[in-house]
N, C-alpha and C positions, 0 to 999 in steps of 0.2 A: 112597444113599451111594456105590454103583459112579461113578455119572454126575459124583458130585461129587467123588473121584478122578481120575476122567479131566478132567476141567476143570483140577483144579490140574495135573495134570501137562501139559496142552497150556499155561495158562498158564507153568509152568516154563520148559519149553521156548523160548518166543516171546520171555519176560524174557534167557534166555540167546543166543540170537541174535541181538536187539538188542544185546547188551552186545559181542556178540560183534564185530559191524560195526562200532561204535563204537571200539572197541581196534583192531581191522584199518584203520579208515580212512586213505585213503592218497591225496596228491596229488601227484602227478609232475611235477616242476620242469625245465623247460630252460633252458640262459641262454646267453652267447655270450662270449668273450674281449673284454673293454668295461670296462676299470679307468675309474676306481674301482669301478664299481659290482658286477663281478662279474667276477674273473680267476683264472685257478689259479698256484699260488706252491710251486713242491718237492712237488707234487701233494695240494696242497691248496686247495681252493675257498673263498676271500674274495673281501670286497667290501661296499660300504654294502646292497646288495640282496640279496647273500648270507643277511647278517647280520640283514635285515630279514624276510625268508622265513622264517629258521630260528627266530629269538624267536617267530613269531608262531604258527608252529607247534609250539612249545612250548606255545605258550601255553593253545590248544585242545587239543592234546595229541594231536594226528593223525601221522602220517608224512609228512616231504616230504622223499625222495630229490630229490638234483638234479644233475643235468649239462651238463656243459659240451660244446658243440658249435656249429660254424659257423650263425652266422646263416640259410641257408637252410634247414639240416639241423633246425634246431629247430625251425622253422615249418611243415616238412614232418611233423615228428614229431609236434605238437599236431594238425594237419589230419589225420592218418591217427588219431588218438588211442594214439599208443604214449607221448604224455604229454598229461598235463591243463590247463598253461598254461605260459607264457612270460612273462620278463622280463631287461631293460627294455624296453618298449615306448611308444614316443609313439602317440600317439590321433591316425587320421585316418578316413576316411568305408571305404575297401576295408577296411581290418581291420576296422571296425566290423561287418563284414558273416559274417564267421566267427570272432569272440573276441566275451567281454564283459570288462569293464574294474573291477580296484579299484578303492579309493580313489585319490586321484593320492598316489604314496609319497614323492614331494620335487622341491621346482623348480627348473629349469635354465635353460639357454639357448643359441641357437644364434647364432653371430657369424664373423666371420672372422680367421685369423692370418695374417701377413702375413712374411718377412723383414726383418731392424733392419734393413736398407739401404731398407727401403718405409716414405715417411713417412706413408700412411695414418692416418688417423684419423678411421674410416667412417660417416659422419652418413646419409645416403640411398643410393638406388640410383645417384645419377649419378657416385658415387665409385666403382664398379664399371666402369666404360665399359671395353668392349674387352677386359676382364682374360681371362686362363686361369686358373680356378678349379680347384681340386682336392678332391675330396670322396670318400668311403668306397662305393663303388657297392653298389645294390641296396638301400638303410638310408631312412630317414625323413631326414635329413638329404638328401642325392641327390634327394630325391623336391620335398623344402623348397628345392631351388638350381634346379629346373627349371622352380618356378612362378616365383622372384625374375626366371630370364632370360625367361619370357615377361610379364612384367611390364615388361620393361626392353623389350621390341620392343614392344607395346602403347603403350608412353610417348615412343617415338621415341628412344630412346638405343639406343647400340652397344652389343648384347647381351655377355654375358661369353661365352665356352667354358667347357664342363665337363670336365673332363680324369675319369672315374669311373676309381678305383686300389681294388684288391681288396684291400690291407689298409692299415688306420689308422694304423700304424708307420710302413709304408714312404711315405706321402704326405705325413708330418711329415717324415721323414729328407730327401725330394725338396726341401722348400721349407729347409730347413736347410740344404743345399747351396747356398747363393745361391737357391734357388726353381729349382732345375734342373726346367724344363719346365713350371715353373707358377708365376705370381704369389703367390697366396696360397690359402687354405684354409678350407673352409666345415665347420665340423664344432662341433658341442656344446663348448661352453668349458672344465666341466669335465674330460671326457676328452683333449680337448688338451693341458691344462692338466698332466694327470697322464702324458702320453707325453712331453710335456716333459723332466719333472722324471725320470721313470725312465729316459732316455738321455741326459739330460743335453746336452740340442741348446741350445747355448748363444744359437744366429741365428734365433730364433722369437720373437713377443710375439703379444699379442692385440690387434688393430685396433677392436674393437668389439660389440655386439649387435647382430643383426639380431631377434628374436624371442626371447622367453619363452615357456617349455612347463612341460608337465608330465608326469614319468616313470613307467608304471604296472602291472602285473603285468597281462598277457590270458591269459583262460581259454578252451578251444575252446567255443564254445557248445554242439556236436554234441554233445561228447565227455565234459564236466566237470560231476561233479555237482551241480545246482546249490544244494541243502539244502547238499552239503559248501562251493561258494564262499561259500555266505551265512556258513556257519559263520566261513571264512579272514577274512572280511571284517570280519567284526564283530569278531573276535580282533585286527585290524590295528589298530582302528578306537581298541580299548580303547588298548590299547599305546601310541595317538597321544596319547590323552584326558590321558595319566597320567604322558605324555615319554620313554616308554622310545627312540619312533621317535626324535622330537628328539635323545637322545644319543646314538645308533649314528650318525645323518650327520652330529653334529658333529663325531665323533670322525675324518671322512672331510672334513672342512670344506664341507661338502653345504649344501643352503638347505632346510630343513624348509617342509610347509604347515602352516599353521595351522588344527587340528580346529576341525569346525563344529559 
């Protein structure tokens, strides 16, 4: 009878523990200044990806703090693990090598803007020839203009220049000027689209697509537990099944993927 005492009470015990990690559980969000998808406003943190994180961690019923901080600082944060993942991120082969990747959470595109005095309207690379491009340096974007210009010397065309400008405002503001110091602009459609419309730079359009993507939350592989992404993931995954996703990025005018 002693022995069978001690048994319920180590079972006790271990029941409460577990219950315990499960209420404690907690994943650490970082994100970057990148409207729509994640910006602070009167200090408060929105956005289609904000909003997509928070429901879905509701939804599991975990914690996810999240903050806002410069693009290298968050990637340095995940990599030392003082957070557990990042978003948004596009998928390329070096991240692939220390993050693993959601579901993709909605799809976009990367194109160029041009000033209304540029009659562009960018069918291939040879519409490109010669240009100074302007792009958000150190970003996946940046990364996507320097394979296009070795593509364009590959193919015997005048390669463009990259003019790399340290933030996304002031490089829409450049080409809004007449394109003071640069032609036109390589950067994701949406977020152009929405620096646009919040300064209201009336001498900007969009010239074109150059590629479709897909935008996706990385988790550090070292660092993130992975019972708990499986968890996030599957919770993301419901949310999608059921359209919760579909109306938080309609409400963002975003392009939802379609659950498989």
């Amino acid at each position: 009878m002693k022995k069978f005492h001690i048994f319920l009470f180590l079972m006790a015990n271990l029941l409460m523990a577990a219950q315990g990690t499960a209420e404690g559980a907690e994943l650490k969000f970082v994100t970057h200044d990148f409207p729509p998808f994640s910006h602070e406003s009167g200090g408060t943190l929105s956005g289609a990806a904000i909003d997509i994180v928070r429901q879905t961690c509701s939804e599991i019923e975990i914690s996810c703090p999240i903050e806002l901080l410069p693009w290298k600082r968050s990637q340095f944060k995940v990599k030392r693990g003082q957070a557990q993942a990042m978003f948004v991120i596009g998928w390329n082969n070096k991240r692939d090598q220390w993050l693993t990747f959601s579901p993709p959470l909605l799809k976009t595109q990367y194109g160029f803007f041009v000033n209304r005095t540029n009659p562009l309207d960018y069918q291939s690379l040879s519409d490109l020839a010669g240009a100074k491009v302007g792009v958000l340096e150190s970003s996946n974007t940046s990364d996507h203009l320097k394979k296009i210009r070795q593509q364009m010397i590959e193919l015997n065309l005048d390669p463009i220049t990259i003019q790399g400008i340290h933030d996304n405002k002031l490089v829409f503001k450049m080409l809004d000027n007449e394109g003071r110091n640069i032609e036109m602009i390589y950067s994701n459609r949406d977020v152009g689209n929405t620096v646009i419309a919040q300064y209201d730079l009336q001498n900007i359009r969009y010239a074109g697509p150059n590629e479709e993507l897909y935008y996706y939350i990385g988790f550090g592989r070292k660092h993130a537990d992975k019972d708990l992404v499986g968890r996030f993931n599957r919770g993301f995954i419901k949310l999608q099944q059921t359209g919760v996703i579909q109306s938080i990025l309609a409400e963002y005018n975003l392009q939802s993927v379609d659950p498989d």
